[in-house]
C-alpha positions, 0 to 999 in steps of 0.5 A: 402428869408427874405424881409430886412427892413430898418427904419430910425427915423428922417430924416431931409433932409439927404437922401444921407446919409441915402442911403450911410448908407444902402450899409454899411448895405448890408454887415452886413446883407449880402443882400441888403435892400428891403425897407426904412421906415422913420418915419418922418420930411422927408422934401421934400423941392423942391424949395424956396417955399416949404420952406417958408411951412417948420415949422423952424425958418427962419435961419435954413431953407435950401433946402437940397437934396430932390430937386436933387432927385425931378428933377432926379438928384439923385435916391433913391438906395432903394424904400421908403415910408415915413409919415409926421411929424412936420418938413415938406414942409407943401404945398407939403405935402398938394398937396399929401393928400392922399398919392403920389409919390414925386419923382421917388422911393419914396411914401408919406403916405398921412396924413393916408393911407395903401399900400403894399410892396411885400403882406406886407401891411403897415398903417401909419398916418402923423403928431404929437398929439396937442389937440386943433387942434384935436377937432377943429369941430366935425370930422375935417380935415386939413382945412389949405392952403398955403400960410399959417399964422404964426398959421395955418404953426404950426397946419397943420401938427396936427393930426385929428379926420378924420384921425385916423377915417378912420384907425379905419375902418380897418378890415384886420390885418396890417403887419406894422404900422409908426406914428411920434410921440410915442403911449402914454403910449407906454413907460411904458412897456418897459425899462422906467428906461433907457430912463429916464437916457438918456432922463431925460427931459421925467420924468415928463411927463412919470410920469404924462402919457403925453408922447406921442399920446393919438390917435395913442395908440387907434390906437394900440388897434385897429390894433395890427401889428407885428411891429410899427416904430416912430421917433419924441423923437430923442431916441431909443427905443424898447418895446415888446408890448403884447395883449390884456395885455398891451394894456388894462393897458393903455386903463385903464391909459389913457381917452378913451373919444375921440371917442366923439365929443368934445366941441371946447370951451373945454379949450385947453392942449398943445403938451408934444412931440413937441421937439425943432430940434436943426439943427445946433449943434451937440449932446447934453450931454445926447444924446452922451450916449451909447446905450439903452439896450433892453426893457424888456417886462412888464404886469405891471408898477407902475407911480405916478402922479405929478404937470408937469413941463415945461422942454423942449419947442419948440419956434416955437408951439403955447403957450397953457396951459398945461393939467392936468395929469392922474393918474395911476388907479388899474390894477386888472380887465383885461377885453380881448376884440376882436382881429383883427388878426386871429389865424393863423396869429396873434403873441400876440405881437406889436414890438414897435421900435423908432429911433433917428434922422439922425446923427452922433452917433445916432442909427436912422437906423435899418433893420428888416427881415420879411417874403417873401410873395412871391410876386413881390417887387413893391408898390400896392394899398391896396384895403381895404384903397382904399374903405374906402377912397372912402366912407369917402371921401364925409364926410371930413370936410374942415372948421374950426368947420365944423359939418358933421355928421358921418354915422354907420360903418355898413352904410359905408361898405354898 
């Protein structure tokens, strides 16, 4: 039989809900779920502590239920995995680093791992896209510790270089891969019309490419999985993403200049993804809509530039200037570059799925049916992500600025 895969967008700290939801799913789909997925702003909140590590203004921080299931009080139904995102009990987070079990049943991702699921192998990398923090030092890592200041509790969870690094080293091709906010870019090989209609704040930033992670995009390139599941946007969204098409229009539409070292003096750009999480109120008008129909898949789009627009902000990221947008280029020279995937196995094309928050009304949960592999249905180390992380490990950096240097990949795998 079908391994059932549940994804679920944002969760926010409604675990229980998220469990209830899925034995509803057990009679539409007529079998029980394997696995959940959730893509982020998991809160694991175990006590008052953690929340003082949680990146919300004071009177919405709660403990939620994540503590009943940390002390055994409540078991998860199903086994889950999670990433991180840029809602999380930061210090608790931090003690995982690497990735862990934070209660019985339910695994941390780590700020980027791989682990298997029944021979499925699943990647994913935590936290959200921020400039600044990206390029601080040469290959930097988190080198924030609790207790934290009011700036370093808002870039802990900031993507790095180090990080998407280490998943650059992948050779073996990935079933699946989870990131919390959207590749960049991502959107304009679907139904880019539709998510305007309901997300018209987007506009300007999808118009000016810079929606989304220009990181986890490279990341795509790179790893091309069957599927790839984020959250982040609170909006559903599905695009059928072809290689090496697609993916060498927005190797073209973005700057793929980030592999470089860059010059921490740079001037900084700001976050357009970090989006306010109203926590106390319900839906709002253009969120209430009906459902976004299926994306279409597209080889091409057309977008125009234009000055962007400060439309949405989140009162708790830091205040940065915004960077300057990058205009759509001409598409004719499609140049194909080397697969990952082996013939045998590789489909040509990137399920991309993104998934609203937990909530009433909200399409935040969906099951996927992949392949049995036909293996016990228990979580297994990847041994691939176990060597690079051995290797890498001697070179993560822990200072602000810090300038280790980088061996060849070819000197790593030795």
């Amino acid at each position: 039989m079908p391994l059932n895969i549940a994804v679920v967008g944002c969760c926010h700290g409604e675990l229980p809900k998220i469990y209830e939801r899925l034995g509803s799913c057990h009679g539409k789909i007529k079998s029980k779920v394997d696995l959940l997925i959730i893509c982020g702003d998991f809160q694991a909140i175990r006590n008052t502590y953690d929340l003082d590590s949680l990146a919300v203004p004071t009177k919405y921080r709660k403990l939620g239920y994540f503590g009943e299931y940390y002390t055994g009080k409540r078991k998860a139904r199903v086994p889950t995995i999670f990433i991180g995102g840029n809602h999380e009990s930061s210090s608790f987070m931090t003690e995982l680093y690497l990735g862990g079990w934070v209660c019985p049943d339910i695994y941390y991702m780590g700020h980027s791992g791989v682990v298997q699921f029944n021979g499925l192998r699943i990647g994913g990398i935590s936290g959200v896209y921020y400039e600044s923090d990206y390029n601080k030092g040469k290959f930097n890592s988190h080198f924030e510790l609790p207790p934290y200041t009011h700036s370093s509790l808002r870039s802990v969870y900031h993507t790095r270089h180090y990080d998407y690094l280490k998943l650059k080293q992948i050779e073996q091709p990935l079933d699946i891969f989870i990131s919390h906010d959207w590749p960049r870019g991502i959107e304009h090989h679907g139904n880019v019309k539709s998510l305007i209609k309901r997300k018209p704040f987007f506009k300007d930033e999808i118009n000016t490419n810079t929606l989304g992670n220009p990181v986890t995009i490279k990341l795509l390139d790179h790893l091309q999985p069957n599927h790839w599941f984020s959250g982040h946007l609170h909006v559903r969204y599905q695009v059928n993403y072809k290689h090496p098409l697609d993916l060498e229009r927005t190797k073209e539409l973005l700057n793929y200049q980030m592999d470089l070292p860059v010059d921490p003096n740079d001037p900084e750009a700001s976050n357009p993804d970090e989006v306010v999480v109203n926590l106390d109120s319900g839906d709002s008008e253009h969120e209430s809509e009906g459902a976004l129909p299926s994306a279409q898949t597209h080889s091409s789009t057309e977008a125009t530039a234009t000055t962007p627009k400060v439309l949405t902000k989140n009162p708790d990221e830091l205040d940065i200037e915004t960077s300057q947008p990058t205009v759509l280029p001409d598409m004719t020279n499609i140049r194909k570059w080397p697969r990952l995937r082996s013939p045998t196995n590789y489909t040509g094309v990137t399920k991309f799925l993104a998934l609203d928050k937990c909530g009433v009304r909200r399409e935040y949960l969906e099951v996927t049916r992949l392949k049995n592999k036909q293996t016990p249905a228990v979580f297994t180390y990847d041994p691939e992500w176990l060597a690079i992380t051995r290797a890498m490990q001697q070179y993560m950096p822990t200072e602000v600025y810090d300038t280790k240097d980088y061996p060849p990949k070819d000197e790593l795998k030795k």
